[in-house]
KOLDOZA-582512 format. One record per residue (C-alpha): residue in three letters; x, y, z. Coordinates in steps of 0.25 Angstrom, whole numbers, plus 2048, in hexadecimal, padded with zeros to 3 digits. Example, Ala and Ser with C-alpha at 12.3 -4.5 7.8 and 13.67 -1.06 7.14 Angstrom:
2
SITE   aa  east  north   up
SITE  ala   831    7EE  81F
SITE  ser   837    7FC  81D
//
This chain:
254
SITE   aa  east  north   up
SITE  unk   C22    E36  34C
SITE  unk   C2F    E2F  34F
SITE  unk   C3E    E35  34D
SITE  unk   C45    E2E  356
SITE  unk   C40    E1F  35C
SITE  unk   C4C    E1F  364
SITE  unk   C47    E2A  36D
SITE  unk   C39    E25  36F
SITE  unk   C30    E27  371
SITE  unk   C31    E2E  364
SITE  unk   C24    E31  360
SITE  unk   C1B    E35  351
SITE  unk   C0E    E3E  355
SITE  unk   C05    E47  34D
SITE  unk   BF7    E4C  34E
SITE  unk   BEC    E46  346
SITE  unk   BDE    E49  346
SITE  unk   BD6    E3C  345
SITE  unk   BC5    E3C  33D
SITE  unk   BBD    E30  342
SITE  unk   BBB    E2D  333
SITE  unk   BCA    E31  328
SITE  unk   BD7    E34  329
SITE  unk   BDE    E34  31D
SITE  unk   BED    E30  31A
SITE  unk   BF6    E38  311
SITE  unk   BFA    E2F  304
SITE  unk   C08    E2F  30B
SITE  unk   C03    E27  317
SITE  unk   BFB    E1D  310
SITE  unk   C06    E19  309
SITE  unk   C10    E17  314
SITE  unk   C06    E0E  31A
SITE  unk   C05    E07  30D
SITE  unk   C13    E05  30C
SITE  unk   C17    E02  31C
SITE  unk   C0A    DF7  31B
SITE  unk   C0F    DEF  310
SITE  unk   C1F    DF1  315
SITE  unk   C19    DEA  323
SITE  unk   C13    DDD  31B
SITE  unk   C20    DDE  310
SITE  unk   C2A    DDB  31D
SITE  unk   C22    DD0  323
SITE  unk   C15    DD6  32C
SITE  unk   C08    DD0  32B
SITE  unk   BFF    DD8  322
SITE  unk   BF4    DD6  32D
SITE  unk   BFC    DDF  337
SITE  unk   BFF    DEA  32E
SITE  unk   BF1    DEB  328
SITE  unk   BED    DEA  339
SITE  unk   BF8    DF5  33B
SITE  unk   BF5    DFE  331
SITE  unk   BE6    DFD  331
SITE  unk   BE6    DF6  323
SITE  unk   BDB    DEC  31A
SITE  unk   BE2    DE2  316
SITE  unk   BDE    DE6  306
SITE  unk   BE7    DF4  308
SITE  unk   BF4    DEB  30D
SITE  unk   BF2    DE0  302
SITE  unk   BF0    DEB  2F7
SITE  unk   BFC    DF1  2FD
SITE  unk   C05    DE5  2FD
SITE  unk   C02    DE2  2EE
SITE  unk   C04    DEF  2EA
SITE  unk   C13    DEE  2F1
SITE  unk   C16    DE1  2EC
SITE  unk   C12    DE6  2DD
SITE  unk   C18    DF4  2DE
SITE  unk   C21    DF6  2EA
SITE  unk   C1F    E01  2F3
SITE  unk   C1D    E0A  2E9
SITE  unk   C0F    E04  2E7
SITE  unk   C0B    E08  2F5
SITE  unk   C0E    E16  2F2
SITE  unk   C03    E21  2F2
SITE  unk   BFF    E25  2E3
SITE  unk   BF7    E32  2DE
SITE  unk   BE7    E2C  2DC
SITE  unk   BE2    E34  2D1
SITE  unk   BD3    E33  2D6
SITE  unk   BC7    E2F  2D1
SITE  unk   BC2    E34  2C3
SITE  unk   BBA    E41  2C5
SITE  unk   BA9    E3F  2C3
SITE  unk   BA7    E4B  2BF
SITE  unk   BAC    E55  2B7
SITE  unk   BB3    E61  2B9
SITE  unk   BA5    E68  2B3
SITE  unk   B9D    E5F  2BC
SITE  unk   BA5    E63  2C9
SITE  unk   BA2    E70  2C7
SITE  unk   B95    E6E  2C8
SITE  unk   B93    E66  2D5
SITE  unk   B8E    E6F  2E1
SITE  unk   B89    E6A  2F0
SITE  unk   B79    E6A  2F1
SITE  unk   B70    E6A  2FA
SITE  unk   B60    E6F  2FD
SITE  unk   B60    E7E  2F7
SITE  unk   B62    E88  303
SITE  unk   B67    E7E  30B
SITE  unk   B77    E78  311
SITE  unk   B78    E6B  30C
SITE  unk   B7C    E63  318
SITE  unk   B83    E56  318
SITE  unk   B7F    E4D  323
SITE  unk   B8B    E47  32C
SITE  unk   B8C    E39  333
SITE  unk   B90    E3E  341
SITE  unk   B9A    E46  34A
SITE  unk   BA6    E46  344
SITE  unk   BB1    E44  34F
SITE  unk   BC1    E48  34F
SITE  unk   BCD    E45  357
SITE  unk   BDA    E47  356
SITE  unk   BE7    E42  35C
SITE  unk   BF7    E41  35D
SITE  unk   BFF    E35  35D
SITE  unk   C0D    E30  35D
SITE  unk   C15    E25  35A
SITE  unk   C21    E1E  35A
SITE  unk   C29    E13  351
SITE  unk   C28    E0A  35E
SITE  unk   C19    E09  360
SITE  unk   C17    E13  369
SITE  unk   C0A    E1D  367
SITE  unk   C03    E28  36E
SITE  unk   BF8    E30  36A
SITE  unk   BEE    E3B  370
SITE  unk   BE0    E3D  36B
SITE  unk   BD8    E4B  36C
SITE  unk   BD0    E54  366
SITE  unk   BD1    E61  360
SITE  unk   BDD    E68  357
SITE  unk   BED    E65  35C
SITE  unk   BF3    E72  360
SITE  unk   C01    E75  367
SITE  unk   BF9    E73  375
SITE  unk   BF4    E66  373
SITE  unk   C01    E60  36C
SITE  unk   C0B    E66  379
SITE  unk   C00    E5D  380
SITE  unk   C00    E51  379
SITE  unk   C0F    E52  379
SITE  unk   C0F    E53  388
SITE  unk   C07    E47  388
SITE  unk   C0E    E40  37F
SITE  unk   C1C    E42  385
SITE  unk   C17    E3D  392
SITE  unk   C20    E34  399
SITE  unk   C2A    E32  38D
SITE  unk   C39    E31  392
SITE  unk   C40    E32  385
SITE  unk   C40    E3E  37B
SITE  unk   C35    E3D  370
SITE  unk   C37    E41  361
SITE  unk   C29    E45  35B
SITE  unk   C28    E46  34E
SITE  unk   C1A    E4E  34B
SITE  unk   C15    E58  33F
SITE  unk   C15    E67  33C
SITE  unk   C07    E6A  342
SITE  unk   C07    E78  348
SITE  unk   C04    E72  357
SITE  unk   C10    E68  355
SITE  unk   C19    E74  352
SITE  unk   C14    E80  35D
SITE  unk   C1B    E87  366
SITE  unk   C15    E80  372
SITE  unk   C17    E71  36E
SITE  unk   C27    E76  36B
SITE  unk   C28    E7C  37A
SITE  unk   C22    E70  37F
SITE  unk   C2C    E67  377
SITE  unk   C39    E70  37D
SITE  unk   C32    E70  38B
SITE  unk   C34    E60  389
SITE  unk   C45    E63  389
SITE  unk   C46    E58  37E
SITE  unk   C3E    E4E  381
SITE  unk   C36    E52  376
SITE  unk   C3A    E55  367
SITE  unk   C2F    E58  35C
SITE  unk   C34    E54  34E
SITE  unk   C28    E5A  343
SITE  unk   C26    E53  336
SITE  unk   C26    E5A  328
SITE  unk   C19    E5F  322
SITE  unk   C10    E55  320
SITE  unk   C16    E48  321
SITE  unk   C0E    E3D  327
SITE  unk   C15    E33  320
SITE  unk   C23    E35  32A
SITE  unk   C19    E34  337
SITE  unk   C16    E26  33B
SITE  unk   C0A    E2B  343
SITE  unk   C02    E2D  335
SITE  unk   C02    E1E  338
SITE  unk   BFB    E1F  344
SITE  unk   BF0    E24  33B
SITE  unk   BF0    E1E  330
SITE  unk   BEE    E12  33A
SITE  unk   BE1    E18  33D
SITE  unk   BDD    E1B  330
SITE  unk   BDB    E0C  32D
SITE  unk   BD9    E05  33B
SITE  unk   BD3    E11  344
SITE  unk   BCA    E1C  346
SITE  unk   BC6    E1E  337
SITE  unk   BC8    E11  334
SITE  unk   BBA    E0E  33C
SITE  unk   BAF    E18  33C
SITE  unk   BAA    E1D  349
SITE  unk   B9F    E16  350
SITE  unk   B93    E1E  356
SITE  unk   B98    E27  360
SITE  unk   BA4    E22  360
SITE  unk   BB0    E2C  366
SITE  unk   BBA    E2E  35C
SITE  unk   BC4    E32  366
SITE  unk   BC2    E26  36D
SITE  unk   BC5    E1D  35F
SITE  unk   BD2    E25  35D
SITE  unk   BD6    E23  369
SITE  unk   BD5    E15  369
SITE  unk   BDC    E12  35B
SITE  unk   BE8    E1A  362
SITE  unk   BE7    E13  36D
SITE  unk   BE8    E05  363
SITE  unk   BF4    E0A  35C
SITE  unk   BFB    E0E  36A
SITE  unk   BF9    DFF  36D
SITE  unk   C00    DF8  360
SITE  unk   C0E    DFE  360
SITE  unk   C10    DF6  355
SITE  unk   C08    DFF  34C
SITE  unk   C0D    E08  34F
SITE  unk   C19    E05  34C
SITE  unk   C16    E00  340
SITE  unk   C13    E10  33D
SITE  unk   C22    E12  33C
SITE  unk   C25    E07  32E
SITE  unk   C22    E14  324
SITE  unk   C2F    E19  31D
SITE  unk   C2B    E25  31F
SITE  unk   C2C    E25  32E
SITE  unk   C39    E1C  330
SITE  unk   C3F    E28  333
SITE  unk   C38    E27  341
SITE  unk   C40    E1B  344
SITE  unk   C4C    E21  345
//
């Protein structure tokens, strides 16, 4: 996450754990992509490279541009969906319970293994991305290495702009940091606030135009998959840099 592009590279990273089938976008999210799309075609892009960019159908960007036209931004604004209407009744719920043979744990089949990876990333308003891939949880041992690795030839100071998760903030990762006599400076967002990290991008990218956009084939490695839509986004600096339009993260460009 970027506080400074004046002192590249000044980067965005944070941990995310990727499932070969969902990952789910906060309201917040959905909506700056909603609003930075239509901005892009409002000052003169081609729909066809935004919708390629962000992963879009051409029926979501349309609806979108209507929506804006009529309403404004406002319009593009996430709103409270009060649900569908209940089929049963508050009596009838009470009387629903799981079944199975008597004597016997119901069982419900599956499809198959269910695979996980998980992986770091960082990027800046320039283009530039990096991005490791692994297994297992993120503690304060693996970030110090992946911040070795990620600090690997740079020349200039690096501003990184991460979250509060326990790893980022251990005693360990902080002596590695002072050890670095300034070449590194971790900067941590508030609670909770995927909206200020253009990195959530990065993801959201995926969402519509990666790994859980297609579904696994037969044996297929799922780490081999991630590792391959990374690799695609590290090739098109241009989307990446097109991570950077949202409101909420001009504060990057400065």
């Amino acid at each position: 996450m970027s506080l400074s592009e004046s002192n590249l590279p000044s980067c965005q990273g944070i941990k995310h754990q990727i499932l070969a089938q969902k990952r789910t976008l906060d309201h917040r999210t959905s909506e700056i992509i909603r609003i930075m799309a239509v901005r892009r075609v409002q000052e003169g892009e081609a729909s066809s490279v935004v919708m390629k960019n962000y992963g879009l159908c051409r029926t979501s960007i349309y609806r979108w541009l209507r929506a804006a036209k009529v309403g404004g931004e406002a319009a593009l604004r996430s709103r409270k969906h009060p649900g569908p209407t209940p089929k049963l009744t508050d009596k009838e719920k009470q009387q629903v319970r799981t079944w199975g043979a008597k004597g016997q744990t119901p069982v419900v089949k599956t499809s198959g293994q269910r695979q996980s990876v998980s992986a770091i990333s960082a990027v800046t308003a320039r283009g530039a991305f990096w991005y490791s891939v692994y297994t297992g949880r993120l503690n304060a041992t693996r970030f110090v290495e992946f911040l070795k690795a990620f600090m690997r030839n740079r020349r200039r100071p690096v501003f990184l702009v991460i979250d509060g998760l326990p790893a980022h903030k251990a005693r360990l990762v902080a002596a590695y940091v002072q050890s670095l006599e300034g070449a590194l400076e971790l900067h941590f967002l508030p609670g909770y606030s995927p909206d200020l990290n253009p990195d959530e991008f990065v993801w959201n990218h995926l969402r519509y135009h990666g790994t859980t956009k297609t579904p696994l084939r037969k044996n297929e490695s799922l780490r081999n998959r991630v590792e391959q839509n990374l690799a695609d986004i590290q090739c098109s600096p241009k989307l990446v840099r097109s991570f950077f339009r949202a409101s909420s993260v001009a504060y990057t460009m400065h």
